[in-house]
N, C-alpha and C positions, 0 to 999 in steps of 0.2 A: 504494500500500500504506500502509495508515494507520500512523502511528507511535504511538499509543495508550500502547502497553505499554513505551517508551523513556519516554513524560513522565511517566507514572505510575513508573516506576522511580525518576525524576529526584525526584521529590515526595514517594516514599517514604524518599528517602534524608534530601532536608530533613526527615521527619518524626523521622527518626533522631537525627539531629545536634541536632534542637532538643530531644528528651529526653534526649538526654545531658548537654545545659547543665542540665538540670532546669526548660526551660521548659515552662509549662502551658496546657493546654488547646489550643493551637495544635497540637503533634503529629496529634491527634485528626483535627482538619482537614484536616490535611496529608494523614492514611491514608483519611479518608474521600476524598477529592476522588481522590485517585490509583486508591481501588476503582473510584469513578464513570467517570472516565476511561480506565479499563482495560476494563470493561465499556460505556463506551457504543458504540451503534452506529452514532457517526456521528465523523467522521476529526476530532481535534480540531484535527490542524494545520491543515487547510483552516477548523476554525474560527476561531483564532488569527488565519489571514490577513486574514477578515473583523473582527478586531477584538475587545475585553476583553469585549463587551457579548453578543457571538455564544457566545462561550467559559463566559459564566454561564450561558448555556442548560444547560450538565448539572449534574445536581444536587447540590448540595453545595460548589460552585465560588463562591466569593465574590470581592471585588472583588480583595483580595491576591494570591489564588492564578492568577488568571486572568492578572493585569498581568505574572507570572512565567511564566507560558505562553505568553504573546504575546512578551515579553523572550525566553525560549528560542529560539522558533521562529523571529524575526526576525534574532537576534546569533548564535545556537549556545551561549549559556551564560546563566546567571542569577547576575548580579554578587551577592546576598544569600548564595547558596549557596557560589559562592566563597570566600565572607568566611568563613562556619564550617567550610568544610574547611581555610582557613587556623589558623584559632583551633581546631579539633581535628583536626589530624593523622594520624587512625587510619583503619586499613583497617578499616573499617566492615563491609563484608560479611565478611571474617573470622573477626572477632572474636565477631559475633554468631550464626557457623555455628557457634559451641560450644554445645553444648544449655547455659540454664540462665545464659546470659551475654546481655545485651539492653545496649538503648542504656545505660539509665542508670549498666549496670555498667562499662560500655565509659570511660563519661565519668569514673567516682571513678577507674577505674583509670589513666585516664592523670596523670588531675591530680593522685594520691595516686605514682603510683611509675612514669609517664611510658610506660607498655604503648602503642607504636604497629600491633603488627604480633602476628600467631599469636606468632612466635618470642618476641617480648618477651614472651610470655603464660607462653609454658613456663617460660622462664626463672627470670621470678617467682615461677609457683607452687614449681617445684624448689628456689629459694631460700628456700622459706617466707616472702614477703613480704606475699601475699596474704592470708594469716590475720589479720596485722599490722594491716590496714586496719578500722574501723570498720564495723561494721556485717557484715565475713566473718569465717570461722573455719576450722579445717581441714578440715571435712569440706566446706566448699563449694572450699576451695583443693583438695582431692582428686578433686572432680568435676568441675573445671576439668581436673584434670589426666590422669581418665579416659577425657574427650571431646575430647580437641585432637587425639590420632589422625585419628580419624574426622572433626571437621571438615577437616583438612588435606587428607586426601584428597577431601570431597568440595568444598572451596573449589578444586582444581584445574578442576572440569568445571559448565558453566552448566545451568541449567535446560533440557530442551527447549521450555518454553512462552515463555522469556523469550529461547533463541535462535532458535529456527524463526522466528518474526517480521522476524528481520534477514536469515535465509537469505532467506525468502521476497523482500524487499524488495530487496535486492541481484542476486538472480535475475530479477525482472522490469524490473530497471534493465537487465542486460547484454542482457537478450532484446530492447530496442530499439534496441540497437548494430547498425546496418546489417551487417557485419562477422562479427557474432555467428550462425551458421546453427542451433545447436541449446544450449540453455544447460536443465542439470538440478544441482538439489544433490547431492551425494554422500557417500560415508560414513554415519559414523553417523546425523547427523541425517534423511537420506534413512531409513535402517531407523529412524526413528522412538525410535532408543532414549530414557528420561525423563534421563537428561542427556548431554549433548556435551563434546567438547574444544574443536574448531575446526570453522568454519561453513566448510564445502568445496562450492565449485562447478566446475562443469566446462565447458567451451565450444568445438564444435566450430569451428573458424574455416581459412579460409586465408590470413587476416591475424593473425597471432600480435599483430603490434605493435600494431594498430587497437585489439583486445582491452585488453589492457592498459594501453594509454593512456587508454583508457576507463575500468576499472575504480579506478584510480589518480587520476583526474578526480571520482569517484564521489563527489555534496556531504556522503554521511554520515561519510567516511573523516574519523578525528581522525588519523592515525598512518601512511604509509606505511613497510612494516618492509622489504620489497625489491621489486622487480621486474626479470624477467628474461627471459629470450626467450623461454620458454614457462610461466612461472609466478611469481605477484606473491601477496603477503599484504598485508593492512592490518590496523590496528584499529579500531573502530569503537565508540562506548562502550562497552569494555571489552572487546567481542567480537573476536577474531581472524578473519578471513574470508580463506583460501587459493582463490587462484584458479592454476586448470590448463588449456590451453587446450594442444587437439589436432588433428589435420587431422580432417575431418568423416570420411572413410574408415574412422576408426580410432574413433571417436565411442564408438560401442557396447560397444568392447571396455574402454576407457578407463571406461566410464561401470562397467560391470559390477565392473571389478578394485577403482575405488578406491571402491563403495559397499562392498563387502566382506559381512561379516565377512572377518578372516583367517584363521578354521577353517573357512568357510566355502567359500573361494576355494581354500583347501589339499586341499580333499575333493573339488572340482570338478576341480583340476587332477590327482589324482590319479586320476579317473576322465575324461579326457583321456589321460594316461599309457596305462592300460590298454588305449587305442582307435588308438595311434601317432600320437597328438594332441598339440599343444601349446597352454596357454590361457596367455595374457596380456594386459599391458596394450595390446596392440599385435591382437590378434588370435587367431585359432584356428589354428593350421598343419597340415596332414600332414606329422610328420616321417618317416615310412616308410620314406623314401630317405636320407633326411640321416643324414649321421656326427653323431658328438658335434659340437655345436658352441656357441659360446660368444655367437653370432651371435639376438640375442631374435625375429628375423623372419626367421630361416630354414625353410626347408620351404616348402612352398605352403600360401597364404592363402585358405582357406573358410571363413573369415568376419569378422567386426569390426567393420561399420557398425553396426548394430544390436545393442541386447542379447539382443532374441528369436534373432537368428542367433547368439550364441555360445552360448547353452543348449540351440538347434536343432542344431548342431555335433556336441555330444558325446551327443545323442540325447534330449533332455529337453524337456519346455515350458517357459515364461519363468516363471520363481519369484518370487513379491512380497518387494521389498527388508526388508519384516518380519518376513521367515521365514527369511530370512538367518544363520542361527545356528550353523547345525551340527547344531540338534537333531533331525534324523532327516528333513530337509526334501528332499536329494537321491533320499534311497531314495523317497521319498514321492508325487514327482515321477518319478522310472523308474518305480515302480509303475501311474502314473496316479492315484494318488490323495490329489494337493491337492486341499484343500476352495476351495469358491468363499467367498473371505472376505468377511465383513460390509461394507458401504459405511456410509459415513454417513448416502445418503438412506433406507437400511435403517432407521437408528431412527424409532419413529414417536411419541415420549414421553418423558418425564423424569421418575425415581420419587426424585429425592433433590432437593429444593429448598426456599429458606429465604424466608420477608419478612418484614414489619416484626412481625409478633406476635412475634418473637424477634431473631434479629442479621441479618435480610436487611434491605436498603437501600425496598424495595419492599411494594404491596399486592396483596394475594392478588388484584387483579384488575389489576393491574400487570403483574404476572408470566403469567399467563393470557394475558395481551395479546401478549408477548414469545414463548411456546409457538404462538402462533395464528401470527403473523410466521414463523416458522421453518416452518411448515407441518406442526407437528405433529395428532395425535388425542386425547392426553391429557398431562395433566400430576398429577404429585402433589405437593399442598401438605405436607412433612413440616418444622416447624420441630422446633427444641429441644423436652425435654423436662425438668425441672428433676432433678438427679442431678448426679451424681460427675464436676465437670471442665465444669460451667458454671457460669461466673464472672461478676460485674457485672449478676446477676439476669434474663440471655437467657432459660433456659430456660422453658416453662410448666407451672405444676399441673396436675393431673386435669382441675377446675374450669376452667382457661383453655382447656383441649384441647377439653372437651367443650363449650365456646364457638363456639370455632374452627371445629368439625363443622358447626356453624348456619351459619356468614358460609358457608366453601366452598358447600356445598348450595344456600344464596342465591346465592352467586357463579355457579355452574354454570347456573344456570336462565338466565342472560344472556351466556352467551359460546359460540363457536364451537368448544367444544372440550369433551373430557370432563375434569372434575376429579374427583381420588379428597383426598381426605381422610386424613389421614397424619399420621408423627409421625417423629423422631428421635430414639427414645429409647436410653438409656446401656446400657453393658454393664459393670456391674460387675466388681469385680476375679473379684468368685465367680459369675461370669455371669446375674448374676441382672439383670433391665429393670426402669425406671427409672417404670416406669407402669402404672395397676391395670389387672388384668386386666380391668374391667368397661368401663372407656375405650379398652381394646385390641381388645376384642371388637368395639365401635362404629366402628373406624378402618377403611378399606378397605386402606390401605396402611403396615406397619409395618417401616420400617428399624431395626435395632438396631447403635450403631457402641460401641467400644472409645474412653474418651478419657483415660482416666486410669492411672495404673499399667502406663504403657507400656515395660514392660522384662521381662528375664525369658520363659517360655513362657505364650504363651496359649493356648494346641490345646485345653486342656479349658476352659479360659471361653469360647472361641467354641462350642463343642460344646453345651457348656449352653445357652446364648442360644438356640442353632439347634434347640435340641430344644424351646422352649417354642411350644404352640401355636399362638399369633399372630404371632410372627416372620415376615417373609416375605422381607425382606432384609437382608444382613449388609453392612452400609457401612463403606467403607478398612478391611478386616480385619485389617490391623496396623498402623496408626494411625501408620504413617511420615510423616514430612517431609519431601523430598527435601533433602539438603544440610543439614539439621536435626536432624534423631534419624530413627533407622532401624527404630525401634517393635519392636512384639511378636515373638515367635519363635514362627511358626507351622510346626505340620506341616500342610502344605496336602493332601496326600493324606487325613489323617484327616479335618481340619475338610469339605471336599468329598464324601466318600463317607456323612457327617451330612447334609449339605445334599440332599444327593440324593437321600437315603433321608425325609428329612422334607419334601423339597420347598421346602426354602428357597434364591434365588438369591446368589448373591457376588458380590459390587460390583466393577468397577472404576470406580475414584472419580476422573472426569478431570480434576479440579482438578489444571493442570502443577505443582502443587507436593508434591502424590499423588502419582498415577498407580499406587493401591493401587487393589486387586492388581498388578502386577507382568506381561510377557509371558509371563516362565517359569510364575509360578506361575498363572495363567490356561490356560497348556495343562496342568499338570498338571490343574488343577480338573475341566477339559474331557472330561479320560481318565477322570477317577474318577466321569464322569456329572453334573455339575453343570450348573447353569445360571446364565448370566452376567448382570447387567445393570449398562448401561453410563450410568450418570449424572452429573453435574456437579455437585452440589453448591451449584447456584447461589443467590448472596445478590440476583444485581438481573438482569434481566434479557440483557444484554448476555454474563455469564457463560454465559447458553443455551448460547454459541458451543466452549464448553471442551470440548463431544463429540466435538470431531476428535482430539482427544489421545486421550479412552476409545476412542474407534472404534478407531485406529492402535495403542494399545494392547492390544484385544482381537486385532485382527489378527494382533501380534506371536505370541498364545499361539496363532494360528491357529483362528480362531474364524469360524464362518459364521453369518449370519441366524438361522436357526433355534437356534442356543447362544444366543442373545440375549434375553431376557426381553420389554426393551424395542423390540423390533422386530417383538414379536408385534401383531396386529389387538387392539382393546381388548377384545371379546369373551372369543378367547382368552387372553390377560393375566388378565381378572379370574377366568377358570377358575383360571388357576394361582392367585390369591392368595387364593380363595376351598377353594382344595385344603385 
């Protein structure tokens, strides 16, 4: 399992640290190399092993960066990076979950009034110290102090893009433990929710200890926090990873209870209840016979190896752990009628994607190349489009768009794939796009996303957007950040029964730092008639791979092939965007 998205973390973080010193142009580097690296498609630590010279092979990776790759992967640390988290002392990711607080404020503020931690942040501001400082005042010390709630809360819980990666890697570690007969993740990050507590895995074994000696051996572990006769935690850069290990007998049932939801498992066990069943971590019982008892495996045992036999038990079929919610998924299932949800080999296309005409790392047949690999049918070129919330001169004119149109159309005649010609254009505060209609009309594919003035209700600026006739999709419709700002207030009911009535799709935007729209509000979308498409956002190729999140995402809101935009045949696709 490649480690990718640990060294780019590691990279990003130097990038941090060095613009908090107020060093220049180096940062830059630092977040380019850690994009590259997060996106490429080939395992950097196996590059690493082969050496500084293997590691320039991806792009943007100079001699610096590479010799601290190679240093990581060889020691487990980078003596440079040490050095400036000695010389700045702050919890980094914290401080920067405040919307509107970035490295460099991170840095005046420690060296100005010594903010190590959220707490020191509050502090300060409530002390009115911040204002005090150069260069702030109170209206930024009160926005400080309007968003440290909400980063708090969501600095408790990781990314799912940043922690699935470690579930995954730790799960295919224990699966080569002789010992180990059945190993699945569980919990949240199994139902795919966009962010985690702790990375939970499960492991049927009839060697408890073999298990855990193993996991506790495991060379990513920085931390072991306990282990015990049937269950151990570590930490792992930064991540927590619990492990549970169960006799195989019981696999099923174990696997079932701690993937959860807990309204979940509470609606299941209460329809158990009904049937003189008992569901738990242990198994399904007939209690029929049995007194009250205080005994968790009393009754007779019909079932628990499997999870299909404990949903087989209380009379159901096996329920996809994204559906897991409470929201109406049992009845759904006694009815008979879960939908067969979307797969991933289901998409067959990618309608949101960036290169180098604007801020993607790539060229338009670069990226073409990377959709052909993936085995897709088409891809749509949509960069920037110059408007409200692009910054450092990304976006394009009318003038550079209708450039643009030329290369794709050139590009297309030579590659294995269909390309559609596209744009990303803005959605004003008053929903009004970012691009003349006469350049609109020309485009085959037109996303319109929200980037500015992200607070407050948006229901009627996405409304407007969705009602102008070139629209054809509405990308991250409330321009959240996961762990960053929580974006627009939409009524998804409204904005959806717009889209459906003008034939316009809703994004979800699989960028794990997205994952706009949302599971919930993807089924609401779903009920109101809408249509879904599931895109990535991609700046270089390698991000291609971010559709497993929008897939699992749309799953969550219970979405099947045919809600998918992007899963349609091209044919049909260009019916709808030509609708």
């Amino acid at each position: 399992m490649s480690r990718n998205e640990e060294i780019a973390g590691l990279l990003e973080e130097f990038a941090d640290l060095l613009e908090a010193q107020d060093v220049e142009y180096k940062p830059r580097a630092y977040r380019r190399a850690a994009e590259n690296i997060r996106g490429s498609p080939a395992d950097v630590e196996g590059l690493a092993m082969d050496g500084e010279a293997a590691v320039k092979d991806v792009e943007g990776v100079g001699d610096a960066i590479a010799s601290k790759v190679v240093e990581y992967v060889e020691t487990g640390e980078i003596e440079e990076l040490e050095e400036l988290r000695a010389e700045l002392p702050v919890d980094m990711g914290a401080l920067t979950s405040v919307e509107g607080v970035g490295p460099k404020t991170v840095g005046t503020l420690y060296y100005e009034l010594g903010v190590e931690t959220l707490e020191d942040l509050e502090t300060a501001a409530r002390a009115g110290e911040i204002q005090e400082v150069k260069g702030f005042g109170p209206k930024t010390e009160q926005n400080i102090l309007d968003n440290i709630a909400f980063a708090r809360q969501a600095h408790d819980r990781e990314l799912l893009g940043e922690a699935r990666p470690y579930g995954d890697r730790v799960r295919d570690y224990l699966a080569d433990v002789p010992a180990a007969e059945e190993v699945e993740l569980a919990g949240s990050i199994r139902r795919w929710r966009p962010t985690i507590g702790d990375v939970d895995v499960l492991v049927g074994t009839n060697d408890a200890e073999a298990v855990i000696d193993a996991f506790t051996d495991w060379p990513q572990a920085d931390t072991i926090i306990e282990a015990g006769t049937s269950k151990a935690s570590l930490r792992a850069d930064g991540f927590q990873v619990d492990l549970r290990v169960v006799v195989p007998e019981e696999f099923g049932a174990a696997l079932q209870y701690f993937t959860g939801s807990k309204d979940h498992n509470v609606t299941l066990r209460n329809r158990a209840i009904d049937r003189d069943l008992k569901v738990n971590e242990y198994g399904v019982f007939d209690v029929s016979e049995v007194d009250a008892d205080d005994d968790q495996r009393a009754g007779e045992r019909i079932a628990g190896e499997t999870e299909e036999g404990m949903y087989d038990a209380v009379g159901l079929p096996w329920i996809p752990p994204e559906m897991r919610e409470d929201r109406g998924e049992i009845d759904a299932a006694a009815a008979g009628d879960l939908p067969a949800l979307v797969e991933e080999d289901d998409v067959r296309g990618d309608l949101h994607t960036h290169t180098e005409w604007s801020d993607g790392q790539n060229t338009i047949r670069e990226m073409a190349a990377g959709a052909v690999e993936r085995g897709y049918d088409y891809l749509a070129v949509t960069d920037h489009a110059t408007g409200p919330g692009m910054v450092g001169g990304v976006g394009l004119s009318d003038a550079e768009l209708s450039d643009q149109i030329d290369e794709v159309r050139a590009v297309d005649e030579d590659v294995e794939i269909d390309l559609l010609a596209g744009v990303e254009a803005n959605i004003g505060a008053d929903g009004s796009v970012s691009v003349g209609d006469d350049v609109l009309e020309a485009l085959d594919v037109v996303v319109a996303s929200p980037h500015v003035s992200l607070d407050g209700d948006g229901t009627d600026r996405l409304v407007t957007a969705i009602e102008h006739p070139e629209v054809d999709v509405i990308g991250h419709p409330t321009g959240r950040l996961l762990n960053q700002r929580s974006g627009i207030d939409v009524d998804v009911q409204r904005v959806a029964e717009a889209a459906a009535d003008h034939g316009v799709a809703l994004e979800i935007n699989s960028d794990p730092r997205r994952l706009d729209l949302d599971g919930g509000a993807v089924k609401v979308a779903l009920e109101a008639g809408a249509t879904i498409a599931v895109d990535t956002d991609a700046h270089q190729p390698g991000t291609l791979s971010y559709v497993r999140y929008g897939v699992h995402t749309a799953r969550r809101g219970w979405a099947a092939a045919d809600d998918v935009l992007n899963a349609s045949e091209t044919a049909e696709l260009r019916d709808f965007l030509d609708s």
